[in-house]
N, C-alpha and C positions, 0 to 999 in steps of 0.2 A: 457144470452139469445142471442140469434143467429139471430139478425133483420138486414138484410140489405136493404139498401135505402128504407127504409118506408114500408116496404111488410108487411104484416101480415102473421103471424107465422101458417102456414099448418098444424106443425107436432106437438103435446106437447108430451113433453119426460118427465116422472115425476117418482120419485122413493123415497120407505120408507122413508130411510135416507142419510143424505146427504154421509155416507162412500160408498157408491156404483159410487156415484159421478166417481171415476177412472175407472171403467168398463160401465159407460153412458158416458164418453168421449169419447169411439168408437163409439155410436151411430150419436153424434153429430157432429164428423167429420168428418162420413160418408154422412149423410145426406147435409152436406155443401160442397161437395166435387160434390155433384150431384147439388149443388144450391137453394134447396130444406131450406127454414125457418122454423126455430124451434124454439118454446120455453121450458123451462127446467125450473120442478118445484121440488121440499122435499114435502111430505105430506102422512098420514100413514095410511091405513084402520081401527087400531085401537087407532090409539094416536090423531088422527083429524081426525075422520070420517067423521062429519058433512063438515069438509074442501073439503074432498074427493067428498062426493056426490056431492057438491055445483057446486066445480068444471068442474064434467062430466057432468052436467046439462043446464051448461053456455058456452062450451066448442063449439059449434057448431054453436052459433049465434055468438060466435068472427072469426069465421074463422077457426077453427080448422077441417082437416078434415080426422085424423087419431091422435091416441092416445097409445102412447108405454110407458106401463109399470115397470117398474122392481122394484119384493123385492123377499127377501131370507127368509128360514125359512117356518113360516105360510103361507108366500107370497100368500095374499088376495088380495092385491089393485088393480091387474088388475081384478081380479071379482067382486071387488065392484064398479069401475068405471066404469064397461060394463054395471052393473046391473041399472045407471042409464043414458045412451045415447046410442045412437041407432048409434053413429058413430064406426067405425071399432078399435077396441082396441088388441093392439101385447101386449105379457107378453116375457115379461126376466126373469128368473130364475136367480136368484143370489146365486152362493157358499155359501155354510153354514159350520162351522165346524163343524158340529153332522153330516153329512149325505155325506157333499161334495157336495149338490147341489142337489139330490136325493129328496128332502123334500120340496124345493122348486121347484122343477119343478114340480112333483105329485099335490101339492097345488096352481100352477098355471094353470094347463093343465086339470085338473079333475073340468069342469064347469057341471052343469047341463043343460039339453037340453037346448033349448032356449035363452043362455043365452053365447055365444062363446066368448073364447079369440084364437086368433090367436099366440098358444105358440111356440117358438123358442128353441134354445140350453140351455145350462147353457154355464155360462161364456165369455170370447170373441167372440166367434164364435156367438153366440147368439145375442151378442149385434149387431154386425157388420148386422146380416141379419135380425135384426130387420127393419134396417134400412131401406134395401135394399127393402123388402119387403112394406115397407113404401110409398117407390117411387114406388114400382111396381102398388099399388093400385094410386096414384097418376097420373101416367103414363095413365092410362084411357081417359083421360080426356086431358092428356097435352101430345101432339106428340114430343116435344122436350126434356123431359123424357121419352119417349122410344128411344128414337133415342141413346139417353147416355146408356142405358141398354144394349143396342146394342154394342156399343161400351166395355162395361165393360162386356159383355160374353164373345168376342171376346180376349179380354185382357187376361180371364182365360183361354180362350185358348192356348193362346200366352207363355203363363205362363207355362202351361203343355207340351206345347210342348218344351220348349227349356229345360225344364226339360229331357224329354226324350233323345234330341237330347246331352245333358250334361253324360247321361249315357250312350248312344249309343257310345258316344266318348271313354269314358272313357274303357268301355269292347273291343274296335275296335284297343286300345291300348294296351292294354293286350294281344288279341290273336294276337297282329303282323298282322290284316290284313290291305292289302293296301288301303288309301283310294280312292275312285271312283276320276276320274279326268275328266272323260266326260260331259258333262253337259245334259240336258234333252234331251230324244229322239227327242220328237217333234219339240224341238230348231234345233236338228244336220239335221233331216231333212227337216226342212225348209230352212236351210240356205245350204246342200244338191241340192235341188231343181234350189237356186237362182243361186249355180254355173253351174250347168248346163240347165240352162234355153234356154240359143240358142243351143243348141244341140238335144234336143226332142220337137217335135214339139207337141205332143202327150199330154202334160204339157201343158193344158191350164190356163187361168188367173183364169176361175171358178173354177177350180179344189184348186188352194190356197186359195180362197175365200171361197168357203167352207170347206175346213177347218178348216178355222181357226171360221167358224159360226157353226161347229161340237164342237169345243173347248168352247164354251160361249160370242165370242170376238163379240160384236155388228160391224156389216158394214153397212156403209152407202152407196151402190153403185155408187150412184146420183153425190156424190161430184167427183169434178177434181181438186182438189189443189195441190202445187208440196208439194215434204215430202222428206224424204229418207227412204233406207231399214233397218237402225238400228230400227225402232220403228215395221216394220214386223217381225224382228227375236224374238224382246220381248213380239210381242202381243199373242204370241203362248200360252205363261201362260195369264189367265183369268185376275190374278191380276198385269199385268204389265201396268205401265205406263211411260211414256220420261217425267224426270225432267221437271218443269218449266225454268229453264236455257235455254232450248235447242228449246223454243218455242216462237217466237216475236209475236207481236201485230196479222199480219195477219199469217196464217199456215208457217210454215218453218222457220228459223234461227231469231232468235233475232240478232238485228243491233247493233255491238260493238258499246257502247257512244251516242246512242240514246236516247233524251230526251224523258219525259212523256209531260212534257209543251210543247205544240206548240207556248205561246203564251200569256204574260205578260201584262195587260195592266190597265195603271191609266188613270182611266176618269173622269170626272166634278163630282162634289158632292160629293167628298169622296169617293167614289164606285171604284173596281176592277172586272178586266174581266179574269180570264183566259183557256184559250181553253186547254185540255186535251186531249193526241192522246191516248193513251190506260196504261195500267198496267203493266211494264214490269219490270225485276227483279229491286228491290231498285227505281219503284216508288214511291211507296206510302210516304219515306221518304221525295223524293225531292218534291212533291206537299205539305207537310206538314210542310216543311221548308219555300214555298213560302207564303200556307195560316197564319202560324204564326207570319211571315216577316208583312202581309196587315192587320193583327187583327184589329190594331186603326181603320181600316178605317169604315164606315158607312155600308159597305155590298160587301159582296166578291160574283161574280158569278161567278161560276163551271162550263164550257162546254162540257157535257161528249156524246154530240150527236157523232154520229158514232165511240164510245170510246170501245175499246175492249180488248184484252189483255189476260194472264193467269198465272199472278203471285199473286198465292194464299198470299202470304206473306205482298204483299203493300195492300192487304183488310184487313188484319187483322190491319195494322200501322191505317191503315184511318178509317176503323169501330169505332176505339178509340176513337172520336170525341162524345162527351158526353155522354162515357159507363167508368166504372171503370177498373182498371185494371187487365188483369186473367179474365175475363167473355168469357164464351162459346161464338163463333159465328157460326160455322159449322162444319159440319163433312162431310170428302170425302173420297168417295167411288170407289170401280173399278167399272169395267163393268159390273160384276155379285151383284152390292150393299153389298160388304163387305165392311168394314169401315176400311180403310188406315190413316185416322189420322182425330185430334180435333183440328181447328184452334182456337185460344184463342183473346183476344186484348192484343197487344203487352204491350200498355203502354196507360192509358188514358189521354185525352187533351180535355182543356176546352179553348172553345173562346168565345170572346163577341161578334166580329161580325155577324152578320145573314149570312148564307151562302142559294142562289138559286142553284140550281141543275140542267139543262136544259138535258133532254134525247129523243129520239126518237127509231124508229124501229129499229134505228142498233147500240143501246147499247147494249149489250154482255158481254157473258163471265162474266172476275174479272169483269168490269164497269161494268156492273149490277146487280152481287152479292152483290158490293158494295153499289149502291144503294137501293136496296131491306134490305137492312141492316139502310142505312140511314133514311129508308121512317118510316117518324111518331117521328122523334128524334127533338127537341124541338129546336130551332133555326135553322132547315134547311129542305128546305121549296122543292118538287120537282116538275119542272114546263115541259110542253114540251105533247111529245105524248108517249101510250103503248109502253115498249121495247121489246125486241123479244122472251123471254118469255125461253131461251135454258138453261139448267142447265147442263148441259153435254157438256165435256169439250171434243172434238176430236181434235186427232192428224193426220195429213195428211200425206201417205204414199204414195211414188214411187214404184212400181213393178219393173222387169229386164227389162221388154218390152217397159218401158215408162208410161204405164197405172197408174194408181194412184187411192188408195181405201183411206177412211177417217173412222179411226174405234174411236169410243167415250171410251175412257180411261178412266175419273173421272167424276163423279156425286157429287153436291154440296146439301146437305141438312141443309139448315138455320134454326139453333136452336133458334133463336130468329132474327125477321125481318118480311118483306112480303112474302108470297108464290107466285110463279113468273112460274113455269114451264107449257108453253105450251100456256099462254095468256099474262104475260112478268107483267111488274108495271105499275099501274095505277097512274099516277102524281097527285100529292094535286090539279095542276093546270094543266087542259087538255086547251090547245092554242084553243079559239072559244068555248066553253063552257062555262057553268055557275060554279063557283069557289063552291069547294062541304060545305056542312055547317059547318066542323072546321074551314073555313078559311072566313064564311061569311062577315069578315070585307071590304071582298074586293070586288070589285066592276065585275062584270061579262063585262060591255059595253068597247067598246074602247075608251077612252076619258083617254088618261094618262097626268099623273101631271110632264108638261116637266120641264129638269133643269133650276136655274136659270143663272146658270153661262159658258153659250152655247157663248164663246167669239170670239173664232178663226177661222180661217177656217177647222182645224182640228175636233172640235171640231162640227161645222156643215156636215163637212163629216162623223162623229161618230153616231149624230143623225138621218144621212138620213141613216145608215146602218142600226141602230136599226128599224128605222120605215119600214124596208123591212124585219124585219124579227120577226113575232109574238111571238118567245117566249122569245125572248131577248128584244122586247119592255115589255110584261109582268113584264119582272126578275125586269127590270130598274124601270117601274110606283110602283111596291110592295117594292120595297127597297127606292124609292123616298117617298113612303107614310108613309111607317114605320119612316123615318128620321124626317119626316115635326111630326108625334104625338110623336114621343121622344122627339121634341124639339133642332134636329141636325137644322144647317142649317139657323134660322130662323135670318134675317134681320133687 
């Protein structure tokens, strides 16, 4: 059986007898491969019948909300288990050696009115799109399954086409002809253009700009940010985008040996602070090296206000923070919503300290994917104001003339997290609010439970900073509360 972390089983996969077992292991590594739970049963139309109907009867009040058949031969059972639930039931035809499969598909697929199986292939192929087909009806209901479908047409695509491209070679070698060495028209003339830019005056800035919003390339007029023209000659294709490498915190070059942490800090009561300036390549590492370093301590706070960045790779490191390892987290898209890749969780990681989250309007970017990922995960808690809501990752371009266009290259769709685009994350804890009812423990008024071990002068410099600033006195009262009912602390 296929249960992961406590989920109840979606799919039941059940057949004849257990020898078909090795062509229903495509089914069920299909369906796990999409994330999708399943259970897998043996049971016969005519050797336990009363098994079988019992089954499809019950089947729907455990959670079952699709039912994939296979047997060979007579292959009855998925028409006898259709015949008693009303949930959507796929038939496998299993190989026979009287017919070749012939005799059980005819005896799975020949339902009378009223009474349908959703029949597939004989054999592997069958199996595999049983599955698929599995998730499709699934996918209704759950957008982060279609979002994977998406991804996995595109694959076949991917698939076919390099096929082609494997034969086109192959013949192209054969007749002796040369192969092309030029690259795309629209490449050579844009970059065409750029050299002769001071020379025709005729060439206006609109005339590249719409072109390239003739090509599919989103522009953003409005923005003025510096950039360079390497990212103009490649936004010509629809699906180009400039590596993260080549992208820092704000538009334009990431800073060789620039940190993520701005900003380390141990404070009274076992508590940590540290200030986050954005996500940039092999963040996510070094902030997960420090929050591991502080784990003993009583409560780590996370600074991610005006935090921004676009290295997809340190969300994937830090989304890992109480998810397993291998779990979907998004998929990114060009500018036309094709799907360029499935970012995963690197590796998962478990800690005991509580972690606060502090955000505001100008988290962005990775720091808000990130936390939109974070928000609702079970020891970390998001406190502050709505983020800025952008899922569209733009890259900042320089013209010849100096002018500067900002075209959005990748779009992030969070297959499991909060939905964020266009009104950003709404925090557990909005600063001056009342605390929303998962977190009723906590008190909405301002009356925080100050430290007791406020000794130095530093230490009364720490408190008069926190108390000038509301969501960092929050982080501190909620991590002070939680210490005082666990029993940290007490005197």
């Amino acid at each position: 059986m296929n249960k992961k972390m406590g989920r109840k089983p979606e799919v039941a996969v059940v057949m004849g007898s257990d020898s078909d077992w090795p062509l229903l292991e495509e089914t069920v590594s299909t369906l796990t491969h999409f994330g999708v739970v399943s259970e897998v049963r043996v049971m016969s139309a005519h050797r336990t019948p009363d098994q079988a109907a019992a089954f499809a009867r019950k089947a729907s009040g455990q959670g079952v909300k699709v039912i994939i058949a296979a047997a060979g031969g007579a292959a009855h059972l998925a028409g006898v288990i259709c015949a008693h639930t009303s949930l959507p039931v796929i038939g496998i035809p299993v190989t026979s050696g009287f017919m070749n499969g012939l005799d059980s598909l005819l005896s799975t697929v020949q339902m009378p009115a009223g009474v349908p199986v959703a029949t597939v292939a004989v054999g592997k192929a069958g199996a595999v799109n049983a599955a698929i087909l599995a998730v499709q009806i699934l996918a209704l209901s759950r957008p982060d399954l279609a979002r994977q479908l998406v991804i996995h047409k595109q694959t076949l695509i991917d698939k076919v086409n390099a096929g082609n491209d494997r034969i086109q070679n192959e013949i192209a070698k054969k007749t002796k002809k040369p192969e092309k060495v030029c690259g795309s028209f629209f490449l050579s003339l844009l970059f065409l253009l750029y050299l002769v830019w001071p020379c025709f005056a005729t060439v206006s800035l609109d005339d590249i700009l719409s072109s390239l919003e003739a090509k599919g390339v989103l522009v953003d007029r409005s923005q003025a940010v510096r950039g360079g023209i390497e990212g103009i000659l490649r936004s010509i294709d629809p699906g180009a985008f400039i590596g993260v490498e080549k992208i820092g915190i704000e538009a334009g070059k990431e800073v060789s040996g620039k940190t993520a942490v701005a900003a380390v800090e141990l404070w009274p009561e076992d508590l940590a602070y540290l200030k986050i300036e954005g996500l940039l390549k092999g963040s996510g590492l070094e902030i997960l090296d420090h929050v591991r370093t502080l784990d003993s301590k009583a409560g780590i706070i996370l600074d991610f206000r005006g935090a921004g960045g676009q290295d997809l790779d340190s969300v994937s490191h830090l989304a890992g923070i109480g998810r397993p390892s291998g779990e979907p987290l998004f998929v990114v898209t060009d500018n036309q919503d094709k799907p360029l890749s499935t970012n995963r969780v690197e590796a998962g990681v478990s800690l005991s300290a509580p972690l606060m989250v502090l955000v505001d309007d100008r988290t962005r970017l990775a720091a808000e994917a990130l936390v939109a990922l974070w928000h609702g995960r079970p020891g970390i808690m998001v406190i502050g104001s709505a983020t800025s809501g952008e899922i569209r990752f733009r890259e900042a371009l320089a013209l010849p003339d100096g002018q500067v266009i900002t075209l959005a290259t990748r779009k992030l769709n969070l297959l499991q997290g909060v939905p964020y685009e266009g009104h950003g994350i709404r925090p557990d804890v909005e600063v001056g609010r009342v605390v929303n009812a998962g977190n009723s423990m906590l008190s909405s008024t301002n009356s925080p439970a100050r430290p007791l071990s406020v000794k130095s002068e530093r230490d009364r410099d720490l408190m008069q900073r926190v108390d000038q600033d509301a969501a960092l006195r929050r982080a501190t009262d909620i991590l002070l509360g939680l210490r005082v009912l666990s029993g940290y602390g007490q005197r």
